[in-house]
C-alpha positions as CSV (number, residue, x, y, z in Angstrom):
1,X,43.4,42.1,4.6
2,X,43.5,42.7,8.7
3,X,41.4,45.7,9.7
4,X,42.6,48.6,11.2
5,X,42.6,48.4,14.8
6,X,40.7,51.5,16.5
7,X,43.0,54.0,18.7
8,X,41.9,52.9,22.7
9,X,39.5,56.2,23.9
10,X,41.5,58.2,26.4
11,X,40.9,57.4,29.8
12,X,41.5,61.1,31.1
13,X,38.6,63.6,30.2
14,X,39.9,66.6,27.8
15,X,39.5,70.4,28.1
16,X,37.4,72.1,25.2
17,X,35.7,75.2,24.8
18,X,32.6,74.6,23.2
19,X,31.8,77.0,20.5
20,X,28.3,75.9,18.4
21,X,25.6,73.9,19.0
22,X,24.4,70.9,16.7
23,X,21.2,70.4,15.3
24,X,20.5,67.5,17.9
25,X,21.5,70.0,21.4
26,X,24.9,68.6,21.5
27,X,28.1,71.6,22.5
28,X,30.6,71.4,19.3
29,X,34.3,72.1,20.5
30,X,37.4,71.9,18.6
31,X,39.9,69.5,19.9
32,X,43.5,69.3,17.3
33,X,41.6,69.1,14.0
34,X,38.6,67.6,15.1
35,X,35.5,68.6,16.0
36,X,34.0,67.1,19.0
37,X,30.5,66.5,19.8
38,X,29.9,67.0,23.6
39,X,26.4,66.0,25.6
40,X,25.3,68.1,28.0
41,X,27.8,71.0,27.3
42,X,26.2,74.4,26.2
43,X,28.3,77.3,23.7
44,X,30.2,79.6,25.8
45,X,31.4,77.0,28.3
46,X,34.8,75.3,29.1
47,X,34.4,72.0,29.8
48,X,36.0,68.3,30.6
49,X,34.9,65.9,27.9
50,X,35.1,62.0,28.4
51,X,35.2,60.4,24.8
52,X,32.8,58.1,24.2
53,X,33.1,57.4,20.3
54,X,35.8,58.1,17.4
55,X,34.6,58.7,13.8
56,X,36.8,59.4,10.8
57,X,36.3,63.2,10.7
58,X,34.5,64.0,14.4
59,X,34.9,62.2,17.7
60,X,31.5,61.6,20.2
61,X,31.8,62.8,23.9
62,X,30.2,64.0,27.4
63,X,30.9,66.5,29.9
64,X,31.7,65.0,33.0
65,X,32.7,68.8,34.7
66,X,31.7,72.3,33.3
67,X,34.5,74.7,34.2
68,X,33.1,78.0,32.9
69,X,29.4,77.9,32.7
70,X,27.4,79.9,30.2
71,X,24.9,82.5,31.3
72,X,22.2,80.4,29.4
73,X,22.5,77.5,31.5
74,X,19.4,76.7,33.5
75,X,18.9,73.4,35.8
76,X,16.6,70.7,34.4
77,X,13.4,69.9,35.8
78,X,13.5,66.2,35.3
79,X,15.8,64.7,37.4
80,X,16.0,61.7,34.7
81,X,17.7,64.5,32.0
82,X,20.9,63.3,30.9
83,X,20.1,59.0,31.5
84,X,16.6,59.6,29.5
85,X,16.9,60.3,25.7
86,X,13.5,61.6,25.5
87,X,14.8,65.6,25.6
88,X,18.1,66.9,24.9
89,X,17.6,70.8,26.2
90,X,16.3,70.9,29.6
91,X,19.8,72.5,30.3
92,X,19.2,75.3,28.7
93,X,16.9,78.3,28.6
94,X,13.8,77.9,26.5
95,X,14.4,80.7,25.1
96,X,17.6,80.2,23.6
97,X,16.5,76.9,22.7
98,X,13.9,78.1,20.2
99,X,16.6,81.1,18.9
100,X,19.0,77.7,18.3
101,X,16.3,76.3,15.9
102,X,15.6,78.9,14.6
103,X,19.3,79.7,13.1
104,X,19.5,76.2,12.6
105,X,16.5,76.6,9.8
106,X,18.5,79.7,8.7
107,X,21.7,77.8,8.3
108,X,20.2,75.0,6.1
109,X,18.0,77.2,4.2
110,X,21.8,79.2,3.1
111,X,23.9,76.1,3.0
112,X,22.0,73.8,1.3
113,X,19.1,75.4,-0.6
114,X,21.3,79.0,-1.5
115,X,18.2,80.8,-0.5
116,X,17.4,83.5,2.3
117,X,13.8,84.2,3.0
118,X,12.4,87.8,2.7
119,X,11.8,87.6,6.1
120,X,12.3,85.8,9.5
121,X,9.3,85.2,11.5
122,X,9.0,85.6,15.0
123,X,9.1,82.0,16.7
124,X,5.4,80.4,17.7
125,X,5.9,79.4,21.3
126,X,4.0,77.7,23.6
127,X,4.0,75.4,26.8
128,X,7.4,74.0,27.7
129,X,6.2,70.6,29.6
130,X,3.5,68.3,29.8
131,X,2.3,68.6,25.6
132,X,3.4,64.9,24.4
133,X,-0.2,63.1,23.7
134,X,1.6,61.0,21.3
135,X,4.4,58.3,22.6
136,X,5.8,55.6,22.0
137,X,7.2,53.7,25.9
138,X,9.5,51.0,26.1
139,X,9.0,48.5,28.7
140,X,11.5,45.9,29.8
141,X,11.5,43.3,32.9
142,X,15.2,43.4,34.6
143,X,15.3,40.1,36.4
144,X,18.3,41.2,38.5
145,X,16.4,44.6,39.8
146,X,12.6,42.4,40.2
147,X,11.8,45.2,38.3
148,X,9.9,46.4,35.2
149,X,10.6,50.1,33.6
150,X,8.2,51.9,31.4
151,X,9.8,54.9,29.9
152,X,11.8,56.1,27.2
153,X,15.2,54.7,25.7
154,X,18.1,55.9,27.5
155,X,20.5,58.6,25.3
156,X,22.0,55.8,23.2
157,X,19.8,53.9,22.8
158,X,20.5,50.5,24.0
159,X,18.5,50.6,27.4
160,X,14.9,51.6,29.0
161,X,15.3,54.4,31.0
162,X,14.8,54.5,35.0
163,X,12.0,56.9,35.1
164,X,9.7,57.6,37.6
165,X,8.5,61.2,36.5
166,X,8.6,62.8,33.0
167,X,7.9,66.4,33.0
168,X,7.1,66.4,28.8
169,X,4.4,63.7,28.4
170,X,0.8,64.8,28.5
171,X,0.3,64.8,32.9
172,X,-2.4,61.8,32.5
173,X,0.3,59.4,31.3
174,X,3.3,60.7,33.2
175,X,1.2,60.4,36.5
176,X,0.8,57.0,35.6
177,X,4.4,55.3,35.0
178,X,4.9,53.7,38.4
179,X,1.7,52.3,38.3
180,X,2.2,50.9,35.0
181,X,5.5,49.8,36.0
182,X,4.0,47.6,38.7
183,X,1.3,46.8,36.7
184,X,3.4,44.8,34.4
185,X,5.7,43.3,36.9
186,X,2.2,41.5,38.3
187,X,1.6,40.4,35.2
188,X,2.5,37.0,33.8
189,X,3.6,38.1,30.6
190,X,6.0,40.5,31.8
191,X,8.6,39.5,29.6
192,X,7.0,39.5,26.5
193,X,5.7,43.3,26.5
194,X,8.2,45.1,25.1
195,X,6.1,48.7,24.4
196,X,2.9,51.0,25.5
197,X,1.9,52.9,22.5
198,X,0.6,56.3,24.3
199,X,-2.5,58.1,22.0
200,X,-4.1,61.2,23.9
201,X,-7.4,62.9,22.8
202,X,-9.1,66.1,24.1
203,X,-10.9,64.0,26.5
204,X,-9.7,60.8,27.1
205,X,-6.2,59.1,27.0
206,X,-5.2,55.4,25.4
207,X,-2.6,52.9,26.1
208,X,-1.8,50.4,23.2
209,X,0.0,47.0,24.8
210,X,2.1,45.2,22.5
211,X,2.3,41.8,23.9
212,X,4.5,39.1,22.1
213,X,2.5,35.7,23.7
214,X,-1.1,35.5,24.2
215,X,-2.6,37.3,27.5
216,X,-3.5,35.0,30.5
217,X,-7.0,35.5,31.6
218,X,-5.6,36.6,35.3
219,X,-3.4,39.4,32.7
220,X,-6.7,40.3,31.2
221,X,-8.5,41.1,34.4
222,X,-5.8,43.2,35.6
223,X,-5.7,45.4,32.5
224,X,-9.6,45.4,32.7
225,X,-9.1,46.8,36.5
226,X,-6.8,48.9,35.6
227,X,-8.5,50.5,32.9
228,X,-11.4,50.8,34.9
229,X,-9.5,52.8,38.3
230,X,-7.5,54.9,36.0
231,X,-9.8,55.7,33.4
232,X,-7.2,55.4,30.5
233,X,-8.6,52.5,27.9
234,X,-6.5,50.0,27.4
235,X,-5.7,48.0,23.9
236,X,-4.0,45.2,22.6
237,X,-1.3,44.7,19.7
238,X,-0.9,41.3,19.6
239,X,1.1,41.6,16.1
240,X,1.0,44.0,13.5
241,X,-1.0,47.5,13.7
242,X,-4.2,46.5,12.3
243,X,-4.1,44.0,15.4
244,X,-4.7,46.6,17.8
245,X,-8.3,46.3,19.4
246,X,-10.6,47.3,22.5
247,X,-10.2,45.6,25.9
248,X,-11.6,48.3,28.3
249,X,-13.9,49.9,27.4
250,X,-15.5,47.8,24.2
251,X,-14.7,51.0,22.2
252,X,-12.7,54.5,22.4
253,X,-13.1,57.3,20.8
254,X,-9.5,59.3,20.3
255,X,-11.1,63.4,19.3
256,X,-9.4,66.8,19.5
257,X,-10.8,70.2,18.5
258,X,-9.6,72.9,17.0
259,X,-11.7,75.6,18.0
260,X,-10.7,78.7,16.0
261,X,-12.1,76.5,12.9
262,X,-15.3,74.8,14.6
263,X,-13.9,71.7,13.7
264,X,-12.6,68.6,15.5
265,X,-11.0,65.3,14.1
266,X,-11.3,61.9,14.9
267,X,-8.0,59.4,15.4
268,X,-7.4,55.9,16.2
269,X,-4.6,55.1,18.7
270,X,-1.7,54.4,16.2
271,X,-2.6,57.1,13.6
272,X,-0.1,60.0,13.0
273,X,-1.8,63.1,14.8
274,X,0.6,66.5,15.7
275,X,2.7,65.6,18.9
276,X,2.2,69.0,20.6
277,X,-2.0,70.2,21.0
278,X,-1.4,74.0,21.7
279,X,1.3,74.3,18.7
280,X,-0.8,72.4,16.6
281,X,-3.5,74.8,17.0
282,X,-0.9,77.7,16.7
283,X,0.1,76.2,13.5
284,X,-2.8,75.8,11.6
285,X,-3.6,79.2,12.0
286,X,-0.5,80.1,10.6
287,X,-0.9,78.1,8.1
288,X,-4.3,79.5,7.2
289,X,-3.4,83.4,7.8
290,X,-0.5,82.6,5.0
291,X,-2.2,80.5,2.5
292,X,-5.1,83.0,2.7
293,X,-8.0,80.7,1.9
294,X,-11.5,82.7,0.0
295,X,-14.5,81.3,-1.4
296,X,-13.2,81.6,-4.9
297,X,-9.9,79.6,-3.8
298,X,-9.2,75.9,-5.1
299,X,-6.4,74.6,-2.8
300,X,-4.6,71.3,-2.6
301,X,-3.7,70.0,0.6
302,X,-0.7,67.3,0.3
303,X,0.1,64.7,3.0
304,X,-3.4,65.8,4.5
305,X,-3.2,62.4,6.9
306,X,-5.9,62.9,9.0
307,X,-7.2,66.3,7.7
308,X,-5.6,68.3,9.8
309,X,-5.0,71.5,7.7
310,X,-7.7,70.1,5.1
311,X,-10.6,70.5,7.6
312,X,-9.5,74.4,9.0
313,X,-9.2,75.2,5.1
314,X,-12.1,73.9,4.0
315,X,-14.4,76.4,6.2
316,X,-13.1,79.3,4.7
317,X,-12.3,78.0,0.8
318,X,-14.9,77.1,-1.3
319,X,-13.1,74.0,-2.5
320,X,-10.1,71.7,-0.7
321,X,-8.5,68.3,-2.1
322,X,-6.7,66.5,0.6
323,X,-4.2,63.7,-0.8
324,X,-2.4,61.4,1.6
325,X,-0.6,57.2,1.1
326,X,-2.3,55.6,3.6
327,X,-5.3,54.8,2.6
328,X,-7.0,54.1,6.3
329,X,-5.8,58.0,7.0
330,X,-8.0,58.8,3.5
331,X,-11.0,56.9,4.9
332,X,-10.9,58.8,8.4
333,X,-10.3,62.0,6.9
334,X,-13.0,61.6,4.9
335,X,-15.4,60.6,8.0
336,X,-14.1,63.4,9.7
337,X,-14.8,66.0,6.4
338,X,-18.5,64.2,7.1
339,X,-18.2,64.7,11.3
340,X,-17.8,68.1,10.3
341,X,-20.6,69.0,7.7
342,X,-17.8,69.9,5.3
343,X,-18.7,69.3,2.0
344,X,-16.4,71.1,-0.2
345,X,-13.4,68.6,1.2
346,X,-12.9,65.9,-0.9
347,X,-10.0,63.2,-0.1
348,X,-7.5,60.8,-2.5
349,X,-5.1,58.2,-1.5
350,X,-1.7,58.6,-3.4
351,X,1.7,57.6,-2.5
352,X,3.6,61.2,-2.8
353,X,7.0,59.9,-2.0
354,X,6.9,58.5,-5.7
355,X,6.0,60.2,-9.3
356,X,2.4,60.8,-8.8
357,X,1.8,59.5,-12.7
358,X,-1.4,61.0,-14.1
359,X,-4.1,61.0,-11.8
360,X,-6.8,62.9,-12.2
361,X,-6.7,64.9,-9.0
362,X,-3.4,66.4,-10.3
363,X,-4.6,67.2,-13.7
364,X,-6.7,70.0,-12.0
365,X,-5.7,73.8,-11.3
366,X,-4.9,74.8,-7.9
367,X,-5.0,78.6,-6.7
368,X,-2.9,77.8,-3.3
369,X,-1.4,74.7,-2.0
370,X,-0.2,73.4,1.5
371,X,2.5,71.0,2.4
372,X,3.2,68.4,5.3
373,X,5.3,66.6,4.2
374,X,7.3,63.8,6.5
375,X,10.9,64.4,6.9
376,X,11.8,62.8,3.5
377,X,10.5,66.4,2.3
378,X,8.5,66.7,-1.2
379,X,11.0,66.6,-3.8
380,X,9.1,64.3,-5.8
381,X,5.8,66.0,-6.1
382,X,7.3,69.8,-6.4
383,X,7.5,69.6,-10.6
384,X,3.5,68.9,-10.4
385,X,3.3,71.6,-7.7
386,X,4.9,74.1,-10.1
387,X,2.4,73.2,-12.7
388,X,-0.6,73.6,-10.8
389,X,-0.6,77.4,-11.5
390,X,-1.1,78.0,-7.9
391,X,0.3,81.1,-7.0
392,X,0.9,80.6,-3.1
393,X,2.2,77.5,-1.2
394,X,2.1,77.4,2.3
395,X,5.2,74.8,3.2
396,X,4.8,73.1,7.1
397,X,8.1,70.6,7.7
398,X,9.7,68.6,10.3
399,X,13.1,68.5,9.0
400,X,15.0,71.5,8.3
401,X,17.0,69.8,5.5
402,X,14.7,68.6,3.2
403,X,12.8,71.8,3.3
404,X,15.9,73.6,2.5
405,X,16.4,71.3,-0.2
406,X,12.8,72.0,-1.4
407,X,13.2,75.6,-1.1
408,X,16.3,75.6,-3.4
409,X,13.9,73.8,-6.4
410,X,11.1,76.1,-6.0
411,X,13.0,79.0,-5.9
412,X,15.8,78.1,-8.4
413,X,14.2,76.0,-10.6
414,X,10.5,76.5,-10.3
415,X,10.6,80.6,-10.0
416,X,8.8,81.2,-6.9
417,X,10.0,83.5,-4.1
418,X,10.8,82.4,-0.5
419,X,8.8,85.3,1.0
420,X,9.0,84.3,4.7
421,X,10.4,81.5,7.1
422,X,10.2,80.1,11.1
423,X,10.1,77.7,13.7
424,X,7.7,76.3,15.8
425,X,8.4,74.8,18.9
426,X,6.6,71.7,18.7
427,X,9.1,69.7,20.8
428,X,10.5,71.7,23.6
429,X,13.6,70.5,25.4
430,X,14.6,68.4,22.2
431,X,17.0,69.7,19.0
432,X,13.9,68.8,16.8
433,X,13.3,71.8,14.3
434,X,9.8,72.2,13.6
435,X,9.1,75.0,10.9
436,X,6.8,76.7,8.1
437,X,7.2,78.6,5.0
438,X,5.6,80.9,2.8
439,X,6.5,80.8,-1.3
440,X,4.8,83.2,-3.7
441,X,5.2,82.9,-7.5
442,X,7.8,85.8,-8.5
């Protein structure tokens, strides 16, 4: 059977008026009967889209010329915006960037869960540039340039970015991508580093090189020096992730605080911390003003990683079980429940992506429960949530379909009550939905 030859993409650009915007901060227009997706065009607007893709039911475009421009329509800051795929918003105004996400986590909760929240909460905002601590840089030698660039992926994907400045990543790293750039070009292994794994503490800041051949000693000494003049340790990944070790200093110690609590956590440079530090903070105390916490309160904390929520809980409850998979994230949290003099904190490992079985954390009774769950949602765990008896779940997610999804179950099958819902803007200038929820027994 011969396949079906795809229709050639028009070379002329076509006129659209663009009339939503996607979940990812593309303009949706309407061109026949299909919708088109459109980079870099905004609601409101006329514009002329180039097509870059065809699917079955929607076709893939950019705007090469905005004819009518929409009143929300502000001019980047980055100068890379549009080439870089590391924000997808910088064109438009912050503020009608977090009202986007926010009716995006309306839509899903009403499409796909058939629930509507007692109430909307006002957004939690905070800094729009410089918050990334966490990062993950490509890095890729371009013999025909004699050049290295350290950045982020371009928009599809395929290519490192040019970058010289990046307005989003925390200003210790982003003063120090040229450098890095020619740092690597010097090196002899330049073609066989093909990341920088960014971690950022309070205090200090690491870079993680993944290096595919063995170091030279001349590539050693330069990461030495360079550790040394910029302050920034530097580590190695020769393979996998529990490679990764010291080369300057001998040892690092990754911390941040969360000062409304008294508490601060400890992290290694490839562990899962919050991306954003100020809406991190923001959101655990959320987080804590809904769940409530009180000295007579039992509370389960699921996906506790690190113990981020676990910790701030735990100084205000008189008892907190954190449960997380990954069994090096259960050991740290742990040390940091001990780094912290918190006693009433106690940590399992448990894989919570699968039926949890009949461990004997889950046999206990629970007054109030919190959520992180990754963007796979918690579908699986939510029958033994129900169970618990807790009264009040406090629901934290990165993916405003899955916690629709979850909100449907609870609320449907389980009988609790969506009693509130919003964002947070934990990724300015990108389409990602960061948000929280509130579900009371009925």
């Amino acid at each position: 059977m011969s396949r079906r030859r795809r229709r050639p993409l028009p070379k002329e650009p076509v006129e659209l008026t663009i009339d939503d915007l996607s979940h990812d901060g593309r303009g949706v227009g309407n061109h026949g009967e299909k919708k088109i997706f459109v980079h870099g065009a905004l609601p409101d607007e006329r514009v002329l889209a180039r097509l870059t893709e065809r699917k079955r039911n929607y076709d893939e475009g950019e705007a090469v010329e905005v004819l009518d421009r929409s009143v929300d329509r502000v001019e980047p800051l980055c100068p890379h915006f549009g080439q870089c795929g590391g924000c997808s918003l910088q064109h438009l105004h912050p503020d009608k960037q977090i009202a986007a996400k926010q009716n995006t986590l309306e839509q899903n909760l009403e499409r796909i869960g058939k629930v509507t929240p007692d109430a909307i909460w006002e957004p939690l905002t905070g800094p729009q540039w410089g918050y990334r601590r966490k990062a993950r840089l490509s890095v890729r030698y371009v013999h025909k340039k004699e050049r290295v660039l350290v950045g982020f992926r371009e928009r599809y994907g395929r290519f490192v970015a040019d970058m010289q400045e990046c307005h989003v990543l925390d200003p210790r790293i982003a003063a120090q991508l040229e450098n890095l750039a020619k740092l690597i070009y010097s090196m002899d292994a330049k073609r066989s580093i093909p990341q920088l794994e960014v971690s950022c503490g309070d205090d200090s800041c690491a870079l993680v090189f993944r290096h595919l051949e063995p170091l030279s000693e001349s590539d050693l000494a330069k990461l030495r020096a360079y550790a040394k003049d910029s302050g920034i340790a530097v580590l190695l990944q020769p393979s996998g992730p529990k490679s990764i070790h010291c080369l300057e200093p001998e040892s690092i110690e990754l911390a941040f605080g969360v000062p409304e609590f008294g508490v601060s956590l400890a992290f290694g440079p490839s562990d899962f911390i919050q991306v954003n530090a100020g809406m991190n903070r923001m959101m655990i105390a959320r987080a804590v003003e809904l769940l409530q916490p009180g000295v007579e309160d039992r509370v389960l904390d699921l996906f506790c990683g690190l113990g981020n929520f676990t910790l701030p809980i735990a100084t205000l409850a008189g008892e907190v079980v954190g449960i997380e998979g990954d069994a090096e994230l259960v050991r740290k949290a742990v040390e940091n429940a001990q780094r912290n003099g918190l006693r009433n904190a106690t940590f399992h490992a448990a894989d919570l992506n699968e039926e949890p079985g009949s461990a004997a954390w889950l046999k206990q009774p629970y007054d109030k429960i919190l959520v992180d769950p990754p963007r796979s949602g918690a579908e699986f765990i939510l029958p033994h949530v129900a169970a618990s008896g807790a009264n009040r779940l406090v629901y934290v997610s990165c993916h405003p379909a899955s916690l629709a999804r979850d909100a449907g179950i609870l609320v449907h099958q389980f009988g609790f009550r969506l009693a509130g819902a919003g964002v947070m803007d934990m990724f300015p200038q990108t389409g990602h939905v960061e948000s929280i929820a509130l579900f009371e027994r009925s």
